[in-house]
C-alpha positions in Angstrom: 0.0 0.0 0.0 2.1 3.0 -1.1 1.1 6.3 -1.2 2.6 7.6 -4.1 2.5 5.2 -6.5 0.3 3.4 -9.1 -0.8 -0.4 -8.2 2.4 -2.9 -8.8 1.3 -5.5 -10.9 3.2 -8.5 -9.5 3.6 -11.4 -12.8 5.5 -14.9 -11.3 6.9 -16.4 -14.9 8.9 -19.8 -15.3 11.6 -18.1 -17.7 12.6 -15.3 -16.2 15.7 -15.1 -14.9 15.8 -11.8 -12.6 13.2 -9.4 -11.1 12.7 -6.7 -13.7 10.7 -3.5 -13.3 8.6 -2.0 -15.7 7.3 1.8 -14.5 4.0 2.6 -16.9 1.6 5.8 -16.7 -1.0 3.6 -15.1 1.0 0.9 -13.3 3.8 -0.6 -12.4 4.9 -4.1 -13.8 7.4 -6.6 -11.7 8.5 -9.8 -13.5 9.3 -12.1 -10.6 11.5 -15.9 -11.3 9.4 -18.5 -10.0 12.0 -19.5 -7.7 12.5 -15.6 -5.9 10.7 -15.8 -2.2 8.1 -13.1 -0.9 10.7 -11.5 0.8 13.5 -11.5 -1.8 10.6 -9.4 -4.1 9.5 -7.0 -0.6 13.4 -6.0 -0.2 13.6 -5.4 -4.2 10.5 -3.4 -3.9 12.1 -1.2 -1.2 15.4 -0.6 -2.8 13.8 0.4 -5.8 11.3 2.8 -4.1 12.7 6.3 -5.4 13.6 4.9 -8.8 9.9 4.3 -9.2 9.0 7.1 -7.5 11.1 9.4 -9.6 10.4 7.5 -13.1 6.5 7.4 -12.3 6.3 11.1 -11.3 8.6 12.1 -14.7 6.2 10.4 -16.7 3.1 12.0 -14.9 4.7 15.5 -15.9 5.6 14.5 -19.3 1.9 13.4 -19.9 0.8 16.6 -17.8 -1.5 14.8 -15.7 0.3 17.0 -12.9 -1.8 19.9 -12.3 0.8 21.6 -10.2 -1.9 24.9 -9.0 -2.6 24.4 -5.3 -6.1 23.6 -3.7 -8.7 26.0 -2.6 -10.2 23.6 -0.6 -8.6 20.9 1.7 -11.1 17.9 2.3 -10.4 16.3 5.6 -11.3 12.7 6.9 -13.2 14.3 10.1 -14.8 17.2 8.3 -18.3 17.4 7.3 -17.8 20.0 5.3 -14.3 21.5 3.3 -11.5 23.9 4.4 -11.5 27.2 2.7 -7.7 27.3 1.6 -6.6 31.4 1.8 -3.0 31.9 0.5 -1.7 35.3 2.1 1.2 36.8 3.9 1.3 35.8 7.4 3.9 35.1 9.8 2.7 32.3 10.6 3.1 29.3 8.4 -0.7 28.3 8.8 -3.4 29.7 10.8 -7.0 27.5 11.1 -10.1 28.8 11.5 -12.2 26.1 12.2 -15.4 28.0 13.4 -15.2 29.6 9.8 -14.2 26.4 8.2 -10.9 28.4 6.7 -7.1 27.3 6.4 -5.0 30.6 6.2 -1.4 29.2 4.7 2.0 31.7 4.6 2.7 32.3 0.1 6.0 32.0 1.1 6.6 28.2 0.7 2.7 27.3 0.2 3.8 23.6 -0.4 5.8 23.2 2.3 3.7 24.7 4.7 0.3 23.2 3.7 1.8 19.6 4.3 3.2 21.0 7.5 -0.7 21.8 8.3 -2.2 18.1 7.0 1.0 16.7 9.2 -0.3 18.5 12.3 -4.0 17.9 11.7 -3.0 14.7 11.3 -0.8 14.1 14.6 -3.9 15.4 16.2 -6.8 13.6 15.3 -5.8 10.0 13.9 -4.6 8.8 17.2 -8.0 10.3 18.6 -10.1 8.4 15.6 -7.8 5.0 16.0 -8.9 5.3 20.0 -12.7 5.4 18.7 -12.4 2.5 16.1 -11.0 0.5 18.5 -13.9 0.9 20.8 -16.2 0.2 18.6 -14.0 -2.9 17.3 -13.2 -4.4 20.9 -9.8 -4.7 19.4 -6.9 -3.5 21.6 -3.9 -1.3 20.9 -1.2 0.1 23.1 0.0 3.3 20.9 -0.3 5.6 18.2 2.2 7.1 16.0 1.5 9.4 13.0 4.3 9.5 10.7 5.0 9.9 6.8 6.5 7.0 5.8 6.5 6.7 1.6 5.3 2.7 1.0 2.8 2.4 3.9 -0.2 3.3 5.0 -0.2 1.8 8.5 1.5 -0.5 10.4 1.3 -2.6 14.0 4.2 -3.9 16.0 4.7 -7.3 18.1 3.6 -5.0 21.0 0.5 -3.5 19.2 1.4 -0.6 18.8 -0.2 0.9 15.8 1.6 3.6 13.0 -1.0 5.8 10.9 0.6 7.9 7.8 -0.7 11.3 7.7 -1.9 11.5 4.6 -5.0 9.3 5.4 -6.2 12.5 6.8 -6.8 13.2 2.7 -9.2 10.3 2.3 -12.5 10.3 3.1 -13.3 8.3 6.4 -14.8 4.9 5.5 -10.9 5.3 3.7 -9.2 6.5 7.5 -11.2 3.8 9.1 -10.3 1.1 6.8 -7.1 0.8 7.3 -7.6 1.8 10.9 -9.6 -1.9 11.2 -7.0 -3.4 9.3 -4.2 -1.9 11.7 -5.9 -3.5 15.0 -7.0 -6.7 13.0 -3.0 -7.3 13.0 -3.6 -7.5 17.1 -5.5 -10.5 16.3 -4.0 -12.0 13.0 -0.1 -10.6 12.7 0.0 -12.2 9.3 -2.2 -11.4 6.2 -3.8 -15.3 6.6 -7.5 -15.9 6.2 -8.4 -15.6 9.4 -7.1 -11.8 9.8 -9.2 -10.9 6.6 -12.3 -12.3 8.3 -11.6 -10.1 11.0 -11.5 -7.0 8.7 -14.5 -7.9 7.1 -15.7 -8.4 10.1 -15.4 -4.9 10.9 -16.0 -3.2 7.5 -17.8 -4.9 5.3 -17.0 -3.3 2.2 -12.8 -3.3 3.0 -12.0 -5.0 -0.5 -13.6 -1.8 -2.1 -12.0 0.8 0.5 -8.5 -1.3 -0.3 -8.9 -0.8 -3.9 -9.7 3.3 -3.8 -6.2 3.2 -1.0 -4.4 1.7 -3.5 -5.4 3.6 -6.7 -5.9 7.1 -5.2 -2.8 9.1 -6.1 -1.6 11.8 -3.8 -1.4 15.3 -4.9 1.8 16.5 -5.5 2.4 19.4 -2.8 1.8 16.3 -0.4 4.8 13.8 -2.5 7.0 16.1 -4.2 7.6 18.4 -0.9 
């Protein structure tokens, strides 16, 4: 589940020799060896990250499906209705108004400093919304970190303790809660067996759909490129 890239089509074939990637507009194409393990393709993956990162956003901009203008609206997760983005000079880098639903954000690195928002929102509420799903889930954790890693959207430790990436702050909620669920279903299930799915579903019926809009939702560029 990576944030900034297209889905990676994964294709196992009997003559193939070595992994070979194959970055396209719409996807992403590994050629695995049968005989290469789960692992051996997982630690190709992550050494390759920024090559595909770099190629896939080139291509993007080459195509111009890139619309680098910034929003004038920020949807978040929690929100029932849309921030108001205001780009103005401030000292401050951003300044919320949320009894007027507006996001005031300092033109001198708009970007940067609209991330820096999402990142704070972020640290604030997910642990708050990961505490709430897991009342209403029974399912246990010990603690919540908010972080930006690049190739996940969550994950949970031997000691359940649970990591959130800030971006899910983005998505709409049955998207935040998803992969919430999935998160304390590894407190159950540490493993991706058939039993931990069960527990998902379990939890939110329609996860297959919510895991397909995760993985095919790209992120907009002021959130990858800063």
């Amino acid at each position: 589940m990576t944030p900034n890239l297209p889905e990676i089509q994964i294709t196992r074939k009997l003559r193939a020799t070595r992994l070979r990637l194959r970055v396209e507009p719409a996807q992403i194409k590994l050629t695995v060896p049968q005989f290469c393990t789960q692992r051996q393709v997982q630690e190709f993956l992550k050494q390759s990250e920024q090559w595909m990162i770099d190629t896939w956003q080139k291509q993007q901009e080459k195509a111009g499906q890139i619309d680098k203008s910034l929003p004038n609206e920020l949807k978040l997760f929690n929100l029932e209705q849309p921030l108001k983005v205001i780009y103005k000079t401030q000292k401050n880098s951003f300044i919320l108004d949320e009894q007027n639903h507006q996001l005031y954000i300092s033109d001198r690195q708009p970007e940067q400093y609209l991330k820096s928002f999402v990142i704070a929102y972020a640290k604030k509420y997910l642990p708050i919304y990961l505490k709430q799903v897991s009342g209403e889930t029974g399912l246990r954790f010990n603690q919540c970190a908010v972080r930006q890693p690049k190739t996940r959207w969550g994950s949970c430790s031997a000691k359940h303790d649970i990591m959130l990436n800030s971006g899910l702050v983005l998505f709409p909620l049955e998207i935040a809660r998803y992969v919430a669920v999935h998160e304390l279903a590894h407190t159950k299930h540490f493993d991706h067996s058939l039993n931990f799915w069960v527990e998902v579903e379990k939890h939110d019926v329609n996860f297959q759909l919510h895991r397909k809009t995760l993985k095919n939702s790209p992120m907009p560029w002021w959130w990858t490129n800063v």
